[in-house]
N, C-alpha and C positions, 0 to 999 in steps of 0.2 A: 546469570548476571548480565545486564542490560552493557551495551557499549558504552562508554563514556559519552562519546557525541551525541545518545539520545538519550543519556539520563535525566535533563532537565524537561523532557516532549514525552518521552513514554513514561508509563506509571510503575510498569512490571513486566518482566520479561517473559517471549513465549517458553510455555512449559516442555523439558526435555521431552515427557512423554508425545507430544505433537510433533516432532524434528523426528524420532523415531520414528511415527507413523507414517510421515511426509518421504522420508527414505522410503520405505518401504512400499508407498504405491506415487511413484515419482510419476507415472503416465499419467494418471490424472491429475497430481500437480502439475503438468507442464501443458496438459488443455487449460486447465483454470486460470494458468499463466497470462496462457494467448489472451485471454478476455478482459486481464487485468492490465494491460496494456494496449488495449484498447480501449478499456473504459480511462485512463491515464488520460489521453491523448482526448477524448472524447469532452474532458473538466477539463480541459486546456484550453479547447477549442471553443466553449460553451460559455468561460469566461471572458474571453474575447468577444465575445458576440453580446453576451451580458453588462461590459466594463466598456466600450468603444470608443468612451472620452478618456478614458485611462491609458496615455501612448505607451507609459513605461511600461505597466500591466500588459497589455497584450504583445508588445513586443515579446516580450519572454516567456509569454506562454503558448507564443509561434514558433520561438526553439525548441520553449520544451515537447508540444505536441509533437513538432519532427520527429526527437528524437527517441520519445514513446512508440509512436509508428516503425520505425527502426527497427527496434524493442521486438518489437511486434513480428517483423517479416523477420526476424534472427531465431526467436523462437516458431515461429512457423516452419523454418528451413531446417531446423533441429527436429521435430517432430516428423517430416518426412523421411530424414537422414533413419532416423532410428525408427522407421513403420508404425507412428501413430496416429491411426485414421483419427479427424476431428470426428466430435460431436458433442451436442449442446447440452449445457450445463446449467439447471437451475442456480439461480445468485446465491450468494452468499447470505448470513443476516445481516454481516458485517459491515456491509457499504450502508444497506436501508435502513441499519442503525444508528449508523453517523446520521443518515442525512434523516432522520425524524428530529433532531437535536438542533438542526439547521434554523435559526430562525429566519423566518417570511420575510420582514422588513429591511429597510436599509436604514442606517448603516451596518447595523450586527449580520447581516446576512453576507456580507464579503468578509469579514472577521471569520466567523464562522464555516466558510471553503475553504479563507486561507491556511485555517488551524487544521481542520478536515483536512487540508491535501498536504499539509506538515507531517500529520501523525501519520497518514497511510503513507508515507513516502520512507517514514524514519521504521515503520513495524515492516516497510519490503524487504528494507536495507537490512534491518534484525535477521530477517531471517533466511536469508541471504545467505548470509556471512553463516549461520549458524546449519544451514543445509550444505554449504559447497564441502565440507570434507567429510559427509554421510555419504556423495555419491561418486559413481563413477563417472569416467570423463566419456563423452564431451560436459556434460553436465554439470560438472566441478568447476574447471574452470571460467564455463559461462557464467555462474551463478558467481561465480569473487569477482568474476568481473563487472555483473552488471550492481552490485552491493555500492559501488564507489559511484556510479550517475546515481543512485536511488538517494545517495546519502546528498549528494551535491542538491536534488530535487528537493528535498529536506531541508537544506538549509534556505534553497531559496523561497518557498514558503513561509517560512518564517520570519525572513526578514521585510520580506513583502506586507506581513501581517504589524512586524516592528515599524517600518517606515510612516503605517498609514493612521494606526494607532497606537502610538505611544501614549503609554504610560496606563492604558486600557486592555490588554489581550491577555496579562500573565493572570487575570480569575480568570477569565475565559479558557483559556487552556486548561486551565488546573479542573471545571470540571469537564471538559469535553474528555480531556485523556483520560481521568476515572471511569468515564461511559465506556473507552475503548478499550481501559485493562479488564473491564468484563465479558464486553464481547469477545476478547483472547484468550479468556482461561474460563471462562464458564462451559458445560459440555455443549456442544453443537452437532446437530441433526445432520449436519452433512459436513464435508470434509472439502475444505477449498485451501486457497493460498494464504485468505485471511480468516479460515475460520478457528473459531475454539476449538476445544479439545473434545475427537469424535465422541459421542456417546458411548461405541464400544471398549473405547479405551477407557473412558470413563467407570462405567462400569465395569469392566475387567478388573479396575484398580479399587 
């Protein structure tokens, strides 16, 4: 069952069987992590550079990059804490699936990041919350913690999207989140922080 605060942004909640498997090889969700707070930080950064006549717009996406960066070096220092050598990890489909939906022009193309960094902010926060009492600590408590900026990063999105079109974003959402309830439950080829449910769970089931 999906939280309250993103039942009207997400479509469907991630499937137990993916929280079991995510318990179960936590090392490399917590490389996948590192990247996804990087890349957090990276759409922060990009829309500022993209949006530069926009003060409010980039002002807050200069906090929020910081505090993705943050993110970043917290899980970094956890992964040494606990001897997990990096290395690189083919993406996800889940971002390149958002962002094919993305359209080209403006105005729909800021619409369409701002809902994009809505959704992925409100499915971090999902699941989050729904991994921190599968694992042990430190990684319990880090992950309830970081679910409350993910949810905060969620809202601000959204209203970023409210503020600029009103009375325009709620079809827009309605189908972007249907693209994103599929790339979360449909099986997926590899196993990330956003992705579906692995094929061999799939299969097994």
């Amino acid at each position: 069952m999906l939280p309250q605060a993103f039942a009207d942004t997400l479509l469907v909640p991630t499937p137990q069987a993916w929280f079991e498997y995510a318990a179960a090889h936590w090392q490399d969700l917590l490389i996948d992590h590192a990247n996804c707070e990087k890349k957090a930080a990276s759409t922060a950064l990009s829309l500022i550079f993209t949006y530069q006549e926009d003060m409010d717009l980039t002002e807050r996406m200069s906090r929020l990059a910081r505090e993705e960066l943050r993110h970043f070096e917290q899980v970094q220092r956890l992964m040494q804490s606990l001897n997990i050598p990096f290395r690189r990890l083919s993406p996800s489909r889940y971002g390149e699936g958002l962002r094919k939906a993305i359209h080209r022009e403006e105005p729909a193309r800021l619409l369409d990041l701002l809902l994009c960094g809505a959704l992925i902010e409100a499915r971090s926060c999902e699941r989050f919350m729904g991994l921190a009492p599968r694992l042990d600590e430190p990684l319990s408590s880090f992950y309830s913690g970081l679910a409350a900026s993910e949810a905060r990063h969620h809202g601000l999105y959204l209203r970023l999207a409210e503020q600029r079109y009103a009375g325009q974003w709620q079809q827009r959402l309605e189908y972007l989140r249907a693209m994103e309830a599929e790339l979360v439950t449909e099986p997926d080829p590899l196993f990330r922080f956003h992705s579906g449910l692995p094929e061999a769970v799939s299969a097994a089931n």
